[in-house]
N, C-alpha and C positions, 0 to 999 in steps of 0.2 A: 418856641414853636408848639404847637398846638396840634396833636395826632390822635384823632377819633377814628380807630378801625371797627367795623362789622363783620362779624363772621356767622357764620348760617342762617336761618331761617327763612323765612320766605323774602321775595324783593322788597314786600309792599313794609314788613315789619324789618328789614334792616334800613328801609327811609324812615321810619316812626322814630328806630331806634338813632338812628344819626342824628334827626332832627332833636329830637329829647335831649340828649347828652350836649349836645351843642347848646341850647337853651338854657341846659342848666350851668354849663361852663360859663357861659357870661351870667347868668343868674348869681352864683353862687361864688365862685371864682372868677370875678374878672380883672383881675391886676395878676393870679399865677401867668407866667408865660409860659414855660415849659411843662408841660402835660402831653402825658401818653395813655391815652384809654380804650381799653379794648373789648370790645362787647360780642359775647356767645352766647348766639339765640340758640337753644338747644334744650335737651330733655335734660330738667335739673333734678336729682334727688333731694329727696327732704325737707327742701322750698322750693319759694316760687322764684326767689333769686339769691346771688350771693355776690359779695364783693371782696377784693383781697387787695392788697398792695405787693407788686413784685418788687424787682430788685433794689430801684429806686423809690424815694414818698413821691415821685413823681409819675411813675408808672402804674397801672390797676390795670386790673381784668372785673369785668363784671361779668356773671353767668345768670342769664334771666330765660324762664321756660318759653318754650315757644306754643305753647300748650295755653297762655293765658288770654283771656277778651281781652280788647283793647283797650278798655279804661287800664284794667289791672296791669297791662303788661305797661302802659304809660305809668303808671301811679308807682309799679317797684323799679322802673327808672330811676325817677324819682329820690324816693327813698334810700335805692344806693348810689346815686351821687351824692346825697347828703353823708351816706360813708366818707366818698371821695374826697369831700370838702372839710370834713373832719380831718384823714388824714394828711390833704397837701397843706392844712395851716396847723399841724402839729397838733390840735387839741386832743386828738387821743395817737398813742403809742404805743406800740405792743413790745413790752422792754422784754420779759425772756419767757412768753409761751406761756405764763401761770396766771401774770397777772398786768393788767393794765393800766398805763395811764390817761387820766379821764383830767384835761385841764389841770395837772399838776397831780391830783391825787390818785391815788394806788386802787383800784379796784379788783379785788380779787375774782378768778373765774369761778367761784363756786356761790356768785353773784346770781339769781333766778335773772334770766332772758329778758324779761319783761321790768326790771327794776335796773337795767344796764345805761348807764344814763345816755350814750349815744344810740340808743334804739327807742328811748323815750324821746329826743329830738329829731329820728330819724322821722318818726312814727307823727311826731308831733306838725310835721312841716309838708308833709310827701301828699296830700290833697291841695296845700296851697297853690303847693310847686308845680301839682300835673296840672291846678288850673290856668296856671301861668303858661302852659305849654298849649293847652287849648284853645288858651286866649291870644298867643302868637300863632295860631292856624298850623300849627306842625304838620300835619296832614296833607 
């Protein structure tokens, strides 16, 4: 089963945001079956979104501002589903809070942001991805 929830923002961006996440589910993951993803349009600090994995690798919350134009707010969809897709095929794992693994290897968190290899594929893929979503008329 497959459970895409939206929680606040305006109607027009929890359709954007349904349509997005769904696009990228069969994009990105289409053989997971069980997925729970839950998305909060809401005022984010710090960024412009963020993604976590709860209790199960098959559960996530995404938190994406509601503050952003619609490319951008499409494009950090995006972006963190490619978290999402990271996490539900195990390529990165967060073993105890310090350090991570990245495809087998250890990456530690005193890693610069910008050299963190799943933010370099996050980062690398999230224009192709919103245009895949443009190009299915999400809208």
């Amino acid at each position: 089963m497959k459970l895409v929830e939206i929680i606040g923002g305006k109607s027009f961006q929890k359709e954007v945001a349904y349509n997005v996440v769904s696009q990228m589910i069969r994009t990105l993951l289409p053989r997971i079956r069980n997925l729970e993803i839950t998305v909060r349009i809401k005022d984010v600090k710090d960024a412009i979104a963020y993604c976590s994995m709860e209790d199960t690798d098959r559960q996530f919350e995404i938190e994406v501002s509601r503050d952003l134009p619609l490319k951008d707010f499409v494009t950090a969809l995006c972006h963190e589903m490619v978290h999402v897709k990271q996490f539900a095929r195990k390529e990165m794992i967060d073993t105890d809070g310090r350090n991570t693994l990245w495809k087998k290897s250890k990456i530690s968190d005193s890693t610069d942001y910008w050299d963190l290899p799943w933010e370099k594929e996050a980062y690398r893929k999230e224009e192709k991805l919103a245009q895949i979503c443009w190009d299915a008329n999400i809208l």
